[in-house]
C-alpha positions as CSV (number, residue, x, y, z in Angstrom):
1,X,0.0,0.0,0.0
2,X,2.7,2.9,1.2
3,X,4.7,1.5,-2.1
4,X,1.2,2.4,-4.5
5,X,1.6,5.9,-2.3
6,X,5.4,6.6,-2.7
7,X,4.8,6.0,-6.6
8,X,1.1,8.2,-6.7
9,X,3.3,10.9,-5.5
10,X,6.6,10.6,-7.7
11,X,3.9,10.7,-10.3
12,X,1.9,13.7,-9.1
13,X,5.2,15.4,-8.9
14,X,6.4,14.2,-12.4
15,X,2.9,15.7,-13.4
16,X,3.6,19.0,-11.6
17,X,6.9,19.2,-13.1
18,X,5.7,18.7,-16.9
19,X,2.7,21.3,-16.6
20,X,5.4,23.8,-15.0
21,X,7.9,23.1,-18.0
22,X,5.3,23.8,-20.6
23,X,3.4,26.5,-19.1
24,X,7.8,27.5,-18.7
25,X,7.9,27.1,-22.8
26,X,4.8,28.5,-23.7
27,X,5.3,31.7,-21.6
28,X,8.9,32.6,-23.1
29,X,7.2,31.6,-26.9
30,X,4.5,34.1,-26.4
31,X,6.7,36.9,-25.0
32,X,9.1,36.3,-27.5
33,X,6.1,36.2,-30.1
34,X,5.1,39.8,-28.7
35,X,8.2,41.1,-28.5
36,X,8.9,40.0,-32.8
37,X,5.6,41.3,-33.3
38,X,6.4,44.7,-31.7
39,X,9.7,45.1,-34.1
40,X,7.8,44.4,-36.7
41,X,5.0,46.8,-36.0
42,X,7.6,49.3,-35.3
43,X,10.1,48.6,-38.6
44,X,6.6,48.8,-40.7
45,X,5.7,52.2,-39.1
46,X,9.3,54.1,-39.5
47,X,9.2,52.9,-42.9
48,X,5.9,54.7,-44.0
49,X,7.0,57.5,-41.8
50,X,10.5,58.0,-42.9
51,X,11.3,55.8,-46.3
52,X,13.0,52.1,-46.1
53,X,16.3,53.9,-46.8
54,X,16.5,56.2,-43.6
55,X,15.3,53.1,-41.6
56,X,18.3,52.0,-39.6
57,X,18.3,48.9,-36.6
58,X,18.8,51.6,-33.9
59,X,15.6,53.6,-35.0
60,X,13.4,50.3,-35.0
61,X,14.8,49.0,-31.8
62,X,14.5,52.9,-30.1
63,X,10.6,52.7,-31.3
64,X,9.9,49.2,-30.2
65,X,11.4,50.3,-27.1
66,X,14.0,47.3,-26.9
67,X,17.8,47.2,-27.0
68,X,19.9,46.9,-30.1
69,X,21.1,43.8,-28.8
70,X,17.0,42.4,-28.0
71,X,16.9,43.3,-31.5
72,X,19.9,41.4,-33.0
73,X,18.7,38.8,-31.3
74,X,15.8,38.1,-33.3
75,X,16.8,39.7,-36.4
76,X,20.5,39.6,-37.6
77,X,20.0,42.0,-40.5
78,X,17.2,44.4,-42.1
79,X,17.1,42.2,-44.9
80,X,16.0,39.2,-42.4
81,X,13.6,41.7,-40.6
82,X,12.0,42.9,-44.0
83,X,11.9,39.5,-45.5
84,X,9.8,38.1,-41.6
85,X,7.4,41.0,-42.2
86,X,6.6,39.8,-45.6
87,X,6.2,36.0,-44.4
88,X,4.1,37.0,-41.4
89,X,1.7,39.4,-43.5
90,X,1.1,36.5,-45.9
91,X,0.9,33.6,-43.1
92,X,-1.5,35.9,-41.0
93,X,-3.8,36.4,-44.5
94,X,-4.0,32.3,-44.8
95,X,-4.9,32.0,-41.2
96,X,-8.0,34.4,-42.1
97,X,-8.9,32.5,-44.9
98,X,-8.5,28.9,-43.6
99,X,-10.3,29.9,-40.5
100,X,-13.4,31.4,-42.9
101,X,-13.4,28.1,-44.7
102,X,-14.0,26.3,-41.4
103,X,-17.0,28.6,-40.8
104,X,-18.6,27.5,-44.2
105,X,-16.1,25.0,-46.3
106,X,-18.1,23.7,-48.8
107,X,-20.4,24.4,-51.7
108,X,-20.0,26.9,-54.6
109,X,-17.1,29.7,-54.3
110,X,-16.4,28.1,-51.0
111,X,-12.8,29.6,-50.8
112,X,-13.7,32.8,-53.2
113,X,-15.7,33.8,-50.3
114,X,-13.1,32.8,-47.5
115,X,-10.2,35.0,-49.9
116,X,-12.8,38.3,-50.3
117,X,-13.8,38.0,-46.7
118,X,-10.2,38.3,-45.3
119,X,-9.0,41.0,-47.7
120,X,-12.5,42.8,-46.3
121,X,-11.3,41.7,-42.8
122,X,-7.8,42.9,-43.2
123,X,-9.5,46.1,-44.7
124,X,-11.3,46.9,-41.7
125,X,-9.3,46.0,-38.7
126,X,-6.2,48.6,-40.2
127,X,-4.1,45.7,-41.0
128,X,-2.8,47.0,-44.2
129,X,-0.2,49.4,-43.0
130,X,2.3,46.6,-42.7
131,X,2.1,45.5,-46.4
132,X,2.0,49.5,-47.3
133,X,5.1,49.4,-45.9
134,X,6.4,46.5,-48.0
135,X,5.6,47.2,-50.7
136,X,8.4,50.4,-50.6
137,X,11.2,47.8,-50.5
138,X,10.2,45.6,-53.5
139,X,12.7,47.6,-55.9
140,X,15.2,46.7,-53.7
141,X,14.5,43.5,-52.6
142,X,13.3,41.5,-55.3
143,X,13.6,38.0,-53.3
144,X,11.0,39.6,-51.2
145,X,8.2,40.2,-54.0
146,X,8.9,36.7,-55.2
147,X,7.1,35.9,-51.8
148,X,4.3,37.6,-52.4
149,X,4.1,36.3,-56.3
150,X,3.9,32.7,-54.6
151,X,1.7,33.8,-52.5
152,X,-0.5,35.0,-55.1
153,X,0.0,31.7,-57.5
154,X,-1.2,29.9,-54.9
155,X,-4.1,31.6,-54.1
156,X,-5.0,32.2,-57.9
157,X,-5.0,27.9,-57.9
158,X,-7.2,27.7,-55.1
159,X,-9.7,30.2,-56.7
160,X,-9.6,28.7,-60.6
161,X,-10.8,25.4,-58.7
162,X,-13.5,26.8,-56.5
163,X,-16.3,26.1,-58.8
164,X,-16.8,29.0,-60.1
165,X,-17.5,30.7,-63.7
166,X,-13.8,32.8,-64.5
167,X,-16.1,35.9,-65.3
168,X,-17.2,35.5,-62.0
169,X,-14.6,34.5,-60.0
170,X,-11.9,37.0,-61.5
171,X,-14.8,40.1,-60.3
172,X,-14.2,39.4,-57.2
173,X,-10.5,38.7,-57.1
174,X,-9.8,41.6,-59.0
175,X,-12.4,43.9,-56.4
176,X,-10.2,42.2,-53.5
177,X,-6.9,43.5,-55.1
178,X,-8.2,47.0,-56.0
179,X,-9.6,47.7,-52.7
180,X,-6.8,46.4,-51.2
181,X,-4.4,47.7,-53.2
182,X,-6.3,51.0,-52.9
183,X,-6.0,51.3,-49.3
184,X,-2.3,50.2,-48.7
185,X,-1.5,53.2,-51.4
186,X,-3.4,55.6,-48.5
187,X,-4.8,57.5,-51.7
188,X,-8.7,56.8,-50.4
189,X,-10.3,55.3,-47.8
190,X,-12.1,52.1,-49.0
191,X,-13.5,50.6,-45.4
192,X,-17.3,52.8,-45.7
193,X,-17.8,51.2,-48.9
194,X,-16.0,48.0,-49.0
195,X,-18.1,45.7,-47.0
196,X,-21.0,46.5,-48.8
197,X,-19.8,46.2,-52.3
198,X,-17.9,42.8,-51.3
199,X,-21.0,41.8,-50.0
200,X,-23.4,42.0,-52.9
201,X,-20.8,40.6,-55.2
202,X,-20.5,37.5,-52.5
203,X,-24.5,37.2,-52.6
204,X,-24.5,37.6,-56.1
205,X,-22.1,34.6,-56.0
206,X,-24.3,32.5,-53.8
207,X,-27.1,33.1,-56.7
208,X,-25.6,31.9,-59.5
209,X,-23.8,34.9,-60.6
210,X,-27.2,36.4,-61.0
């Protein structure tokens, strides 16, 4: 009996010491997460404010309020900084649209509606000013805007196979880009009108193309 004791305990505290090492783990990965996504904030906004070519590491670590070294130890170089911004803004665009093809994955125009309700969502929430930003250092960085043209192939595959008529389905793509497009450039303001337009287009969609 005191043996089934002694060995209830060792594995209650084998327990306890598991939970603490992953709580451990997941507390340092989700400050470090914060602290990446503060650079990168930061990087994007000296950029719009200043041009990519007065941006130095000192400025972007002074306005994420870290240490040059806190810095360097995420990202070696502006080139590696530049090149996470690009990945994250595309990653962060899939996760909308995966997560709006759980909310309705099938029928018709399945993922055309998941792909013009994230560009709406990115829209709306501000989210653009990062890419605005990006889009400053293609010229110099061409390995960069390859990212975005995979991103783009691949999403261009998803859409051709959604179902849909090409008349149709390129309305909507082509919408999505302009109003996107439209607001990284900051010439006009697209969010009072967006939703609606994307909207009628989307129920247009369920209809037929009606």
């Amino acid at each position: 009996m005191r043996s089934r004791v002694m060995f209830f305990e060792m594995d209650c505290q084998n327990q306890m010491q598991m939970l603490f090492c992953c709580y451990t783990v997941w507390t340092v990965r989700g400050e470090r997460m914060k602290t990446q996504d503060r650079i990168l904030d930061a990087a994007a906004k000296l950029i719009l404010e200043e041009g990519v070519s007065n941006v130095t590491l000192e400025k972007i670590a002074k306005r994420a309020e870290i240490s040059k070294g806190g810095l360097l130890y995420h990202y070696r170089t502006k080139e590696s900084l530049y090149q996470e911004m690009n990945l994250t803004a595309i990653r962060e665009f899939e996760e909308t649209i995966d997560r709006y093809l759980k909310e309705k994955p099938n029928g018709r125009g399945a993922y055309t509606r998941a792909y013009a309700l994230a560009t709406l969502e990115d829209i709306q929430k501000g989210a653009i000013h990062r890419s605005s930003a990006l889009i400053s250092i293609f010229s110099d960085h061409p390995e960069i805007l390859e990212l975005w043209k995979e991103g783009y192939s691949r999403w261009q595959q998803q859409l051709e196979q959604d179902g849909l008529e090409w008349e149709e389905m390129a309305t909507i793509r082509f919408v999505c880009d302009g109003l996107w497009f439209n607001e990284m450039s900051g010439m006009t303001s697209t969010s009072a009108f967006a939703a609606e337009l994307m909207h009628r287009l989307l129920d247009r969609m369920d209809k037929g193309g009606k």
